[in-house]
Residue, then its C-alpha position, 0 to 999 in steps of 0.5 A: x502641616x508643615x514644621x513652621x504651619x505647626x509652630x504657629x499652631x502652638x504659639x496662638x494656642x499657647x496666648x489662649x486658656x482652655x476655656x475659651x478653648x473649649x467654648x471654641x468647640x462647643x460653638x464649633x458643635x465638636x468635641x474634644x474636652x477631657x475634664x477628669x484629668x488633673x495637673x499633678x504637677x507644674x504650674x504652668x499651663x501647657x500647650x503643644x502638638x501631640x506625640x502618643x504612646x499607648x500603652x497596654x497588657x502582653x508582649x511588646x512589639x518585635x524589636x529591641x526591648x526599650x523601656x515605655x516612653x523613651x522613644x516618644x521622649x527622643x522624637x519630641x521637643x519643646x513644641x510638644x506634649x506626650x500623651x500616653x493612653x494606659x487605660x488597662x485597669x491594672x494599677x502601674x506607673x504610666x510615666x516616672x521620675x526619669x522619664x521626667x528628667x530625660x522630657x526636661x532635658x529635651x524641653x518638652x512642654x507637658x505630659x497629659x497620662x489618662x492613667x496613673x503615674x509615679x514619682x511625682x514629687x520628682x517632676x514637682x521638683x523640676x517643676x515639669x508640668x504633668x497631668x494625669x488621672x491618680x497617683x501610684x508607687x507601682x512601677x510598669x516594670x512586669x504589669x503593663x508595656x508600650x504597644x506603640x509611639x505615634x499611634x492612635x489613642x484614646x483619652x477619656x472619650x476623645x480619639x487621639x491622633x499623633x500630630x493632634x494638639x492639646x492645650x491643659x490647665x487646672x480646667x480641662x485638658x482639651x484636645x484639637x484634631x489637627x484637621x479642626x485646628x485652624x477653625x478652632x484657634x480661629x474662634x477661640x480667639x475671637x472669644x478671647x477678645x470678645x472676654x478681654x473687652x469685657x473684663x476691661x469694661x467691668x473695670x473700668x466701673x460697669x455694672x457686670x450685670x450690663x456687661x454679662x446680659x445678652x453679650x455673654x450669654x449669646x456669646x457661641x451664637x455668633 
């Protein structure tokens, strides 16, 4: 997909919430919702094209030593969220304080961590949306390492690809593979409108009961 494709991606992605989203994939029968995630801070929500990190246990990959994150930080901008996989079990900071700095600098959208992560009342201060898994003061300095930017991941259940979207708010963090994407925005969409005219008919004075029967309970069949 080309540069602007992608960026229309994630201005139509960004005009719509995660339910509608995920009610998209369900319609769709696909999958893709990761709802054990919570925004931790920001108060925005995010939507973006994925860039991975993965991180894990042992020795980095040969090459220069560069602390986690930073390469991901450098190749990213604002039409992205990193998501970073530390899912080893060993209690260490999947994402900190300066790691936040150097996203804001660079007008990253978000960060989505199934892991821990720490200093969190840096990115609450910058107001620099994060979403992670649980709260933590251990550094990953000495417990876990990054095995790679730009590779396979795993959130939750849902296999992640780099150039995969993501769209997150205080709901679910919901994941679109890049092949299903033009599917999904498409029913999103139409779902969204379909909502809108709803909400402007409850109102206006109709009964919600007349608004809700059939209409909304038939919605994903359609």
């Amino acid at each position: 997909m080309s540069s602007s494709a992608s960026r229309s991606v994630v201005q139509r992605l960004r005009r719509l919430d995660v339910c509608a989203v995920s009610d998209a994939l369900d319609k769709l029968g696909l999958g893709g919702q990761v709802t054990e995630l919570r925004q931790l801070a920001g108060q925005a929500r995010i939507a973006g094209r994925i860039v991975t990190v993965k991180l894990g246990t042992g020795e980095p990959p040969p090459g220069p030593p560069r602390h986690l994150g930073c390469t991901a930080i450098e190749m990213s901008g604002p039409d992205d969220v990193i998501v970073v996989e530390q899912r080893t079990g060993i209690e260490a900071g999947s994402w900190g304080g300066l790691l936040t700095l150097g996203a804001r600098m660079r007008g990253v959208a978000g960060v989505v961590a199934d892991g821990p992560v720490r200093d969190i009342d840096e990115a609450r201060a910058y107001d620099f949306p994060v979403f992670g898994r649980a709260l933590t003061s251990l550094t990953a300095r000495g417990r876990v390492v990054e095995k790679g930017t730009q590779v396979p991941i795993q959130v939750g259940q849902v296999e992640v690809q780099p150039g995969d979207y993501v769209i997150a708010d205080n709901s679910a963090v919901v994941f679109l593979a890049a092949g299903q994407v033009a599917r999904v925005l498409e029913a999103a969409e139409a779902i969204a409108a379909r909502e809108a005219a709803m909400a402007k008919a409850i109102l206006a004075g109709t009964p919600i009961g007349d608004v809700m029967s059939g209409s909304y309970e038939n919605m994903l069949d359609h």
